[in-house]
C-alpha positions as CSV (number, residue, x, y, z in Angstrom):
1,X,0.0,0.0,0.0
2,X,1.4,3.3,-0.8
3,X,2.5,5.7,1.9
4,X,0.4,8.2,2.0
5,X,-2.6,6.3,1.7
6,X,-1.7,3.4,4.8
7,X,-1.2,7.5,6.6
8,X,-5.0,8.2,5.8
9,X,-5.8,4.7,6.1
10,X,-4.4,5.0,9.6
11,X,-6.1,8.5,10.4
12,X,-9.2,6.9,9.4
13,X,-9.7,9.1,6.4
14,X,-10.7,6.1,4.3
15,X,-11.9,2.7,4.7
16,X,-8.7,0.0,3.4
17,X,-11.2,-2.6,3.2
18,X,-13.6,-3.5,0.3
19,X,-16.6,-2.1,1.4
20,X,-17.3,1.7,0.1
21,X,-20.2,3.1,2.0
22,X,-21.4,6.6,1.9
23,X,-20.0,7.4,5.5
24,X,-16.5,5.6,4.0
25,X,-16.6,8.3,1.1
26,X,-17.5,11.3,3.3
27,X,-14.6,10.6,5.4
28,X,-12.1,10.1,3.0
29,X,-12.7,13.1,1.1
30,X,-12.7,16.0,4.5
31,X,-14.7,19.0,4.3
32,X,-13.2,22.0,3.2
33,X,-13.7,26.2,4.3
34,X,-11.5,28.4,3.0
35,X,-11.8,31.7,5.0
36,X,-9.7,35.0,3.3
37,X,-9.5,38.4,4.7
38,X,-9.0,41.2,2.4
39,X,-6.0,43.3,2.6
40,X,-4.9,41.8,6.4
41,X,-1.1,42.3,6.9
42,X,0.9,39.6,7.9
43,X,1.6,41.3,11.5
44,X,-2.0,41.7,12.2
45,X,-2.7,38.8,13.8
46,X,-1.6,37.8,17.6
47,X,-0.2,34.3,16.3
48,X,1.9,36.3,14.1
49,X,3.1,38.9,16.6
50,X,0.3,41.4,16.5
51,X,0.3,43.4,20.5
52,X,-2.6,45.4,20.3
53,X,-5.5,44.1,17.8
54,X,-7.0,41.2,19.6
55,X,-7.8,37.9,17.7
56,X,-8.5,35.3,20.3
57,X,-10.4,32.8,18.1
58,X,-7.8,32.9,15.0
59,X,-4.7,32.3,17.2
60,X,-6.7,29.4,18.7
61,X,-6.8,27.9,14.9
62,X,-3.2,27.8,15.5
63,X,-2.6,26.7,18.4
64,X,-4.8,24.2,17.2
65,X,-3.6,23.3,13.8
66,X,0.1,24.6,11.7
67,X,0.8,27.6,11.3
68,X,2.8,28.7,7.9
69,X,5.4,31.6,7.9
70,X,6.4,31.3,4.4
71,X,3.1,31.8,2.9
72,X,2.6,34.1,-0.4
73,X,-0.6,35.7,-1.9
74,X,-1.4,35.7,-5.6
75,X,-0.8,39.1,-6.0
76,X,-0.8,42.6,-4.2
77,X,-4.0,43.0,-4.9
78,X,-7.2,41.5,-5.0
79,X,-8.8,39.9,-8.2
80,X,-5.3,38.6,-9.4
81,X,-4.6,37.5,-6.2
82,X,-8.2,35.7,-5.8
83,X,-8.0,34.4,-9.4
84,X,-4.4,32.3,-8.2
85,X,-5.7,31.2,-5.7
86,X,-9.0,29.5,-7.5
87,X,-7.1,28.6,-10.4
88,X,-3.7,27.0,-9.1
89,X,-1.5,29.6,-11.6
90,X,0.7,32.3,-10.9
91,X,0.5,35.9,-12.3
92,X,2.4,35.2,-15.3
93,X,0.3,32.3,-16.3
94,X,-3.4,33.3,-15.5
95,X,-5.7,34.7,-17.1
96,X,-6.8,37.7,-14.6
97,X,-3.7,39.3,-13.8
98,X,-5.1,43.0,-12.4
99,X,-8.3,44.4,-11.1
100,X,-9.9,45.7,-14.6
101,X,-12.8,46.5,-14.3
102,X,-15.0,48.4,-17.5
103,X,-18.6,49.3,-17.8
104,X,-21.8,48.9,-15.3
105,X,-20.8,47.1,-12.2
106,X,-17.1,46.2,-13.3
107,X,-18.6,44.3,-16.4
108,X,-15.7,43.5,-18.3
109,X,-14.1,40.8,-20.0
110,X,-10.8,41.6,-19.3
111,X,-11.2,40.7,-15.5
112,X,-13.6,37.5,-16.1
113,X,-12.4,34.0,-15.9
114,X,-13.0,32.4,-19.0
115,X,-14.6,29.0,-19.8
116,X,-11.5,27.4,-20.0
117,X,-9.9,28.1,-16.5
118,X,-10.3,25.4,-14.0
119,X,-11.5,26.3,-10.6
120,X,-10.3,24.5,-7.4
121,X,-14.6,24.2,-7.1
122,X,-14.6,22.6,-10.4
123,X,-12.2,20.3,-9.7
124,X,-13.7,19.8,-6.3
125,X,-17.2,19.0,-8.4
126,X,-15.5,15.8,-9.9
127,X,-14.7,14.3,-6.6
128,X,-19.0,15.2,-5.5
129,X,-18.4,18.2,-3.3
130,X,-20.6,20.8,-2.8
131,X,-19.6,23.8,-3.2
132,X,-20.1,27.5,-2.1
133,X,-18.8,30.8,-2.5
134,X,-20.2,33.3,0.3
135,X,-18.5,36.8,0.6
136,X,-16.6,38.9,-2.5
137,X,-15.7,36.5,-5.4
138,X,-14.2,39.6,-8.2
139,X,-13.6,37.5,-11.0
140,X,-16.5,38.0,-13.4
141,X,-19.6,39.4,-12.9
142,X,-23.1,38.4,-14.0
143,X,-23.9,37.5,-17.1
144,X,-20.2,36.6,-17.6
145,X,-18.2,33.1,-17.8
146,X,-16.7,34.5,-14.3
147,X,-19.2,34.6,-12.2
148,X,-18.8,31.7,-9.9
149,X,-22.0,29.5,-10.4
150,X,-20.1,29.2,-13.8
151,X,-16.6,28.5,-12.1
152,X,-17.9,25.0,-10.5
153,X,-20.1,27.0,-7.0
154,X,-23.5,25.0,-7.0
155,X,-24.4,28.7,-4.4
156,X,-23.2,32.0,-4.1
157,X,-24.1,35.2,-2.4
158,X,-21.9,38.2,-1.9
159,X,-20.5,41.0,-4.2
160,X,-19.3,40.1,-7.7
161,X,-16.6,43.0,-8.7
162,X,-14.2,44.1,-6.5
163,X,-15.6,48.4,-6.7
164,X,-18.8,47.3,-5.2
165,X,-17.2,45.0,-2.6
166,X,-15.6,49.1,-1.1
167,X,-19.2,49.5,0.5
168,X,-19.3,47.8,3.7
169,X,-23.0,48.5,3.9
170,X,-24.2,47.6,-0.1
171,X,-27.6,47.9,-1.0
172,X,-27.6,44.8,-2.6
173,X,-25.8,41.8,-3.6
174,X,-25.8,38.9,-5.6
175,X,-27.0,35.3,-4.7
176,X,-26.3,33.0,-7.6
177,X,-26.4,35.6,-10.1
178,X,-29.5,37.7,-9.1
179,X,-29.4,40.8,-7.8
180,X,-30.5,41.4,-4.2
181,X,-31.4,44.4,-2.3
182,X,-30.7,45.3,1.3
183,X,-33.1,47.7,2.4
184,X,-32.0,48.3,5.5
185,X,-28.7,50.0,3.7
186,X,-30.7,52.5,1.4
187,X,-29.8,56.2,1.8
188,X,-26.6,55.8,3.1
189,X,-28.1,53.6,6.2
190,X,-25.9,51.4,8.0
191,X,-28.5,48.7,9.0
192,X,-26.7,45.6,7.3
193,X,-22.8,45.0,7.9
194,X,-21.4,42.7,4.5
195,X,-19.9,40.7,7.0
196,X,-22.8,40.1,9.2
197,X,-24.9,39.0,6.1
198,X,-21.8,36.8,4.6
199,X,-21.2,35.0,8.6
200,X,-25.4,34.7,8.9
201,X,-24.9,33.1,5.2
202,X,-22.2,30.7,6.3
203,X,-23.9,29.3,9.3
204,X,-26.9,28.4,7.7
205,X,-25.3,26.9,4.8
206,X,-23.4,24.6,7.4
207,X,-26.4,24.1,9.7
208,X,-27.7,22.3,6.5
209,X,-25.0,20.6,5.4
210,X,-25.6,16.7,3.7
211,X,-24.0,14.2,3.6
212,X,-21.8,14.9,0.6
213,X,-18.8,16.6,1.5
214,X,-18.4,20.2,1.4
215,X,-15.9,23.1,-0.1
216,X,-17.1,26.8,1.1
217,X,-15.4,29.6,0.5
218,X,-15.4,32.5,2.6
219,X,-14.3,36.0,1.2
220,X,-14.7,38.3,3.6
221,X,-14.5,42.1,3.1
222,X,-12.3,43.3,5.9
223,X,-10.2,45.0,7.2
224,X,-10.4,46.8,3.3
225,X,-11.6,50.0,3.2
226,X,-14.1,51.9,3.4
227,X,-13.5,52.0,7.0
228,X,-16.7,51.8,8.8
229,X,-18.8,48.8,10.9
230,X,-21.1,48.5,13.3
231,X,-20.9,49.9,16.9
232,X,-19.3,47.5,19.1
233,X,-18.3,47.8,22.9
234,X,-14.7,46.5,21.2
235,X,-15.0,49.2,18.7
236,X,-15.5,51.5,21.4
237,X,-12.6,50.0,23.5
238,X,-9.9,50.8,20.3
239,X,-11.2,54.3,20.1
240,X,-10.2,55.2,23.7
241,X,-6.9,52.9,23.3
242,X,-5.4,53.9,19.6
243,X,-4.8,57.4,18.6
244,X,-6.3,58.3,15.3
245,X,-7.3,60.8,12.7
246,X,-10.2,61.8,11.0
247,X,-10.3,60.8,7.6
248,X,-12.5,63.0,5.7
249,X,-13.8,61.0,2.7
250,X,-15.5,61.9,-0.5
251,X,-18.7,61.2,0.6
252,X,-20.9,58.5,-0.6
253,X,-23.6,57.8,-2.9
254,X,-27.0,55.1,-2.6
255,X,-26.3,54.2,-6.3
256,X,-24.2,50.9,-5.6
257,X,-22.7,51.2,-9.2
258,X,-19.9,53.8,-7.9
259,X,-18.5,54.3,-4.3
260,X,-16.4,56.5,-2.5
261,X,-15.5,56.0,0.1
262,X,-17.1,57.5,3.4
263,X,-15.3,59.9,5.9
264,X,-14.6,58.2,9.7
265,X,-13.7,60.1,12.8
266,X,-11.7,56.7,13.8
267,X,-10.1,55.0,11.0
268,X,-7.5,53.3,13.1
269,X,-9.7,52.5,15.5
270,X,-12.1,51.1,13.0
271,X,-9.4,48.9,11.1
272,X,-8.0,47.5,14.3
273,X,-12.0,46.7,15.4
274,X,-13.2,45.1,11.5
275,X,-10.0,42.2,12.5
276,X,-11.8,41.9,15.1
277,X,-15.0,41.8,14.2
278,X,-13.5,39.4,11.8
279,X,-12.0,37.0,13.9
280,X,-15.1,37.1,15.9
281,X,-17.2,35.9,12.6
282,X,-14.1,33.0,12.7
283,X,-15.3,31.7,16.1
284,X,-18.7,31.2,14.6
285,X,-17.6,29.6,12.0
286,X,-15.5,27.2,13.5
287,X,-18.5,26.8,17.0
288,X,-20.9,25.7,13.9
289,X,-18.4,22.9,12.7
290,X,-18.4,22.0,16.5
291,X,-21.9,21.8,17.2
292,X,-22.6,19.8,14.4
293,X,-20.2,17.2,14.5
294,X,-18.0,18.3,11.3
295,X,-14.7,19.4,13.3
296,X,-12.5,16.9,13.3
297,X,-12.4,16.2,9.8
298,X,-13.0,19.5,8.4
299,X,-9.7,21.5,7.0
300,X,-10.1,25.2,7.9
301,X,-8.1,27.4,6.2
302,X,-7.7,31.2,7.3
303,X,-5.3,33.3,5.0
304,X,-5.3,37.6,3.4
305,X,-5.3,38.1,-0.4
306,X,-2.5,40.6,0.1
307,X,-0.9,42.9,2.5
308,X,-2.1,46.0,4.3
309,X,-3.6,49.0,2.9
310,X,-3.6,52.5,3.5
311,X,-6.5,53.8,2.5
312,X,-9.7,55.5,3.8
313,X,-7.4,56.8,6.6
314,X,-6.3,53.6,7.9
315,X,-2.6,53.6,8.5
316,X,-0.7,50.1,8.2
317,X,2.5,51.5,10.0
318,X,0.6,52.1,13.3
319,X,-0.3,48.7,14.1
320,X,3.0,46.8,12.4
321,X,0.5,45.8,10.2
322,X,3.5,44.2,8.0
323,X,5.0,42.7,10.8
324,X,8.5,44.5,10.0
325,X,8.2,43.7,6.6
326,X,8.7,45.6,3.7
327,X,5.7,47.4,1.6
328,X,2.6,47.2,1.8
329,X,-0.7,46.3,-0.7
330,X,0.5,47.2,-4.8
331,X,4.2,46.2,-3.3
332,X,6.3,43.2,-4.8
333,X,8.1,43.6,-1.5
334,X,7.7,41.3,1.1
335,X,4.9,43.7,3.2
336,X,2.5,43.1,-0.1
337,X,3.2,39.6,-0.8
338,X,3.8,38.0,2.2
339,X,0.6,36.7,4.4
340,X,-0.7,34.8,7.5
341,X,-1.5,31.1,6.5
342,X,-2.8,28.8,9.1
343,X,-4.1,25.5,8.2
344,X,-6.9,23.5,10.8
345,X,-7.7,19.8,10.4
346,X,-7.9,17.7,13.6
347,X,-8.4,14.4,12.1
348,X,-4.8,15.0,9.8
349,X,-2.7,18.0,11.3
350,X,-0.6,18.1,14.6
351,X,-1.6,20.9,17.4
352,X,0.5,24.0,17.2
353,X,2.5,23.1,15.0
354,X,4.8,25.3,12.7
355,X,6.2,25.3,8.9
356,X,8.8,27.7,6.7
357,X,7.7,26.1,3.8
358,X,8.0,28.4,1.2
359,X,4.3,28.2,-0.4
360,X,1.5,29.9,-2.2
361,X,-2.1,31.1,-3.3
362,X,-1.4,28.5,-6.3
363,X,-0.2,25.8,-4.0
364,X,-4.0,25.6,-2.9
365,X,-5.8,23.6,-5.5
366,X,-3.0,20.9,-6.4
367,X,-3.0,20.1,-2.4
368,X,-7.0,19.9,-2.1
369,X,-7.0,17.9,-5.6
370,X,-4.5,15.5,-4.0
371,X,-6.5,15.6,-0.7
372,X,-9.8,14.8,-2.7
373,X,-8.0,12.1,-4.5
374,X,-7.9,14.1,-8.0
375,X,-5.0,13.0,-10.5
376,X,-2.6,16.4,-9.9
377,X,-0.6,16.1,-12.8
378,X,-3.3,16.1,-14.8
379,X,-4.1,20.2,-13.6
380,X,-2.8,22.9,-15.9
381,X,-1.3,24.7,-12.2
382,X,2.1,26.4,-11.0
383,X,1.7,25.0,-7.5
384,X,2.7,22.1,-6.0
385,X,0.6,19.9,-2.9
386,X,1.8,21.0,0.3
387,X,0.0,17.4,1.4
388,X,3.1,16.3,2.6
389,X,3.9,19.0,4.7
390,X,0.5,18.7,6.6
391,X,0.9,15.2,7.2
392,X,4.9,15.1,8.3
393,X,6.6,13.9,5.1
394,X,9.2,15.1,2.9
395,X,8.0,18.1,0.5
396,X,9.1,19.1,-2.7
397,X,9.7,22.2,-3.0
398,X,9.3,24.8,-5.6
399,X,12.6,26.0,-7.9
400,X,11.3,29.8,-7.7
401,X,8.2,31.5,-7.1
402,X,6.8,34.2,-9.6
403,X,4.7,37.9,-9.0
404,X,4.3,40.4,-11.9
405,X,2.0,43.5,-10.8
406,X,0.7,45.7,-13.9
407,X,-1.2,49.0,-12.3
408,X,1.7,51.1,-11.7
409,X,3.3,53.3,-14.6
410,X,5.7,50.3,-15.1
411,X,5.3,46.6,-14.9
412,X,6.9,45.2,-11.3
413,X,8.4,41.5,-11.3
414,X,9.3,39.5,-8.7
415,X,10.9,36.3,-7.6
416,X,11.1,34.3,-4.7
417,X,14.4,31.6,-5.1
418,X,15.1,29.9,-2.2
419,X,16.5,32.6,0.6
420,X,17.4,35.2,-2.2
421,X,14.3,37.6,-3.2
422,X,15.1,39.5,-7.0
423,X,12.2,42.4,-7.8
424,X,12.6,44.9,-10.7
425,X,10.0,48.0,-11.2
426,X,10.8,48.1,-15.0
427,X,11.3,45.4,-17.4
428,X,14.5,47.3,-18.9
429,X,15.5,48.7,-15.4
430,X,17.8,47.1,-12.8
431,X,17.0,44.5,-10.2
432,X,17.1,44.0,-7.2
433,X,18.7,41.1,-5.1
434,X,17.7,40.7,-1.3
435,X,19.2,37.7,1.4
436,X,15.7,37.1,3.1
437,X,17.4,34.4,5.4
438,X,20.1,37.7,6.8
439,X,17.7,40.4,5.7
440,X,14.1,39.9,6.2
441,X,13.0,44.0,5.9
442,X,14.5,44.0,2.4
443,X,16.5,47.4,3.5
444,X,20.1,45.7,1.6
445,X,19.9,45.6,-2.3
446,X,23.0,43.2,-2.9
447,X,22.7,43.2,-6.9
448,X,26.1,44.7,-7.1
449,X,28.0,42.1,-5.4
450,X,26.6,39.1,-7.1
451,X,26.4,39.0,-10.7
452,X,25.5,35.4,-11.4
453,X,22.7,35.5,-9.6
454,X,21.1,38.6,-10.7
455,X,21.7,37.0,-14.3
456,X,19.8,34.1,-13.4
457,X,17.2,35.6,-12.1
458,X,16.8,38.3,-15.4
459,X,16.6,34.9,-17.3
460,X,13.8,33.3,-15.0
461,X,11.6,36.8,-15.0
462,X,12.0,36.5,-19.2
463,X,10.6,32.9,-19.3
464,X,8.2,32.6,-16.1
465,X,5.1,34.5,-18.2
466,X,3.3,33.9,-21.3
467,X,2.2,36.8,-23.7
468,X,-1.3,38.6,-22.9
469,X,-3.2,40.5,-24.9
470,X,-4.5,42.7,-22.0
471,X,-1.7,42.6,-19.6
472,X,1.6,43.9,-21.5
473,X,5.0,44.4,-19.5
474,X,5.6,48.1,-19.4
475,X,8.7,50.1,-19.6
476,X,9.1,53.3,-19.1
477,X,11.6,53.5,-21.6
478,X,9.4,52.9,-24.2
């Protein structure tokens, strides 16, 4: 019998005998929620080193599962980000490689996944999971071959295109491709918070779970701008502990085809109190897999489509959002890359345990495929399982990781090779070399003293893309 499988065989995952019931599938095939925060630095949790935003329910998913401190988003922002995480392929392979957005609503087909890209929920489909998407999705919108009940998501409910998702309090949303209104948001009202309606969403879908298993992913909105959310005592707390400044925004507008967003008299204290708010929705998450017997062999998955942000007054440098690192969100640098991954799954996973694996958003779907016993090597992806790693065995590892970034007046690259980080800011300009191992705060460009290795890595940024008719590499020189 081949390793891995006398592992599960031992874990109970699967039955080793003839006999294939229902229960015997369910089990061998775990449960699956993916939960991502949007724009959450990598310091900005407690398990990560965070001393004044308080996330007791996260940390306990580490302290409870392993806890990855080599873990890369997509992108530096969020649909490219999203769209390597759903798709298993890196920015210079997929298809949706910046937030374009074009028309009513972001309807464009320059930021839609196409027919042809394979979801991790379509590939999840073939081994008979149900699957849902609840929260912001930002990869096509409706009417589209994005939008996800067209990506392999039986249900969906949340915000389509990345603009509208900058309204905490929408009036309306989508659930599987119709549009729904919130009334108790019209005229600027703040009677529905986004992540209220997603959590409320997400408990119900679990409370009537079947017996097939289950892949739901969870895209929550925060801690992105616009910074505003319900009053909390907690909320109230951060405003008499953090000092702030009013942010004075452009005002708003009840037509949820355009935002702005809205002025705050406490935008620190408002980031600091949406993590919380978020972890909170976490612990009911997690109390819901509890109380309905799905814990042990359900993977939980909490991870940030990119690093901090600075906008609608918040102000990443206050709370170390970065933890020390680097940049922040539209940064190659490690501060926009580089994000909290913890990984959850009793049945599988030892307690509090740790991992430097270098890894990925497109390390994602070639692990669950392996995990749902899909062939891997038949997937069109850039990642590779991290399977091993969760169960204690040798990994392989990847040769280089890859980032291009396309909104800034030049095209920014970026590679990840072993300790030694390379980023350029021009295709034709001159790149960078960092020692991440000696020099974590990329502060030392060492290009200068090592030649061969700055060659290398101008030879892996010219062959680690293919062409795309939307998403050129710009030069300034041109």
């Amino acid at each position: 019998m081949h390793f891995r499988l006398l592992i599960f065989c031992t874990l109970g995952l699967l039955s080793c005998g003839t006999k294939n019931t229902q229960k015997d599938t369910l089990r061998s095939h775990p449960n699956i929620v993916y939960i991502l925060a949007d724009d959450l630095g990598y310091g900005d949790l407690g398990c990560y080193g965070q001393q004044t935003i308080k996330t007791p329910h996260i940390d306990a998913l580490a302290q409870n599962g392993m806890l990855f401190t080599n873990h890369y988003a997509g992108s530096s922002v969020c649909a490219p980000s999203r769209a390597s995480l759903m798709t298993g392929k890196h920015t210079g392979h997929a298809y949706v490689r910046g937030n374009y957005e074009t028309g009513p609503r972001g309807f464009g087909a320059g930021l839609a996944l196409r027919n042809s890209d394979i979801t991790v929920a379509e590939m999840l489909k073939k081994a008979q999971y149900q699957t849902a998407l609840i929260g912001k999705w930002g990869m096509g919108m409706d009417g589209t071959p994005g939008e996800p009940n067209k990506q392999g998501f039986d249900y969906s409910y949340g915000f389509l295109n990345q603009g509208h998702a900058h309204n905490q309090f929408p009036t309306y949303l989508f659930r599987n491709g119709e549009k729904i209104e919130i009334a108790e948001n019209k005229n600027l009202e703040k009677g529905a918070f986004s992540n209220d309606l997603f959590t409320q969403e997400a408990l119900s879908y679990l409370d009537h779970a079947g017996e097939k298993p289950f892949f739901l992913y969870m895209a929550y909105t925060t801690p992105h701008a616009e910074m505003v959310l319900p009053e909390s005592p907690q909320y109230d707390a951060y405003k008499n502990e953090v000092e702030d400044k009013a942010f004075k925004g452009l005002g708003n507008t009840d037509d949820g085809d355009k935002w702005a967003y809205r002025s705050t008299e406490n935008p620190a204290a408002a980031y600091a109190a949406q993590i919380s708010h978020l972890d909170a929705c976490v612990g009911k998450i997690v109390e819901q897999l509890k109380r309905k017997g799905l814990e042990e062999n359900t993977i939980v998955i909490f991870s940030s489509d990119n690093g901090p942000h600075a906008e609608g007054g918040a102000n990443p440098a206050y709370f170390n959002s970065a933890g020390g690192l680097k940049g922040m969100k539209r940064d190659l640098y490690e501060g926009g890359i580089k994000v909290p991954m913890i990984l959850k799954w009793p049945a599988a996973v030892a307690k509090g345990s740790k991992t430097d694996l270098i890894s990925s958003f497109w390390d994602f779907l070639p692990t669950v495929a392996e995990i749902a016993e899909q062939k891997v090597d038949e997937l069109d992806t850039d990642g590779i399982s991290f399977l091993p790693t969760l169960l204690g065995e040798k990994q392989e590892k990847h040769d280089y990781l890859y980032w291009e970034f396309h909104e800034n007046t030049s095209t920014d690259q970026a590679i990840r090779r072993g300790k030694f980080k390379a980023i350029r800011h021009d295709p034709k300009g001159k790149t960078e070399l960092y020692n991440l191992e000696k020099d974590r705060e990329e502060e030392f460009n060492i290009a200068s003293e090592n030649p061969e290795i700055i060659s290398e890595m101008d030879s892996l940024f010219k062959i680690s893309r293919t062409p795309h008719t939307l998403w050129k590499l710009k030069s300034k020189q041109d």
